[in-house]
C-alpha positions in Angstrom: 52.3 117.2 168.2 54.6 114.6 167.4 52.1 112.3 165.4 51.0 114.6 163.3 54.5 115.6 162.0 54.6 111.8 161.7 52.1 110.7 159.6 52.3 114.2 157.3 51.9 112.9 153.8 54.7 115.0 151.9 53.4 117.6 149.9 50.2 118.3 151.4 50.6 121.5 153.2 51.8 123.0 149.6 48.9 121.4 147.5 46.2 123.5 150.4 48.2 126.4 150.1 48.3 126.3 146.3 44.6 125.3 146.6 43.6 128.9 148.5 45.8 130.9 146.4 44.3 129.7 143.1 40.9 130.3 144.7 39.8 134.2 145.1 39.6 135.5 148.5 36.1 136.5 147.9 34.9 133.5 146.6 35.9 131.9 149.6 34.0 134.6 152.0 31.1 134.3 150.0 30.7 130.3 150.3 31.7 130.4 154.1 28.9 132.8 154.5 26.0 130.8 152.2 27.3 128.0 154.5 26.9 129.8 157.7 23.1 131.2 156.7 22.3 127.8 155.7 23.1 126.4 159.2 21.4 129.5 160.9 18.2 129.5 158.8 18.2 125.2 159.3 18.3 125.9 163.2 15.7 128.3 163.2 13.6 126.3 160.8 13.9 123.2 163.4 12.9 125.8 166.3 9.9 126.5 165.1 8.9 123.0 164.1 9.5 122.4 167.7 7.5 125.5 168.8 4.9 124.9 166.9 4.6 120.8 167.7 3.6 121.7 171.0 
């Protein structure tokens, strides 16, 4: 992956690892998972406006 290591702006592997360690491991579960039940609940939401159009 030669045009990744390329275009790599210096630094900002380092600034994302800084980034995760400054943020709690926890606080990071608990947004991926309000993320992930928002998405679920959204999808079922649009199935049963499609269900219940026809």
């Amino acid at each position: 992956m030669e045009i990744l290591e390329t275009y790599q702006v210096d630094g900002w592997l380092d600034f994302v690892v800084s980034l995760f360690s400054a943020v709690p491991g926890g606080f990071l579960l608990a947004c991926l998972i309000g993320l992930v039940s928002f998405g679920v609940f959204g999808a079922l939401r649009l199935v049963r406006r499609l269900i219940n159009r026809s």
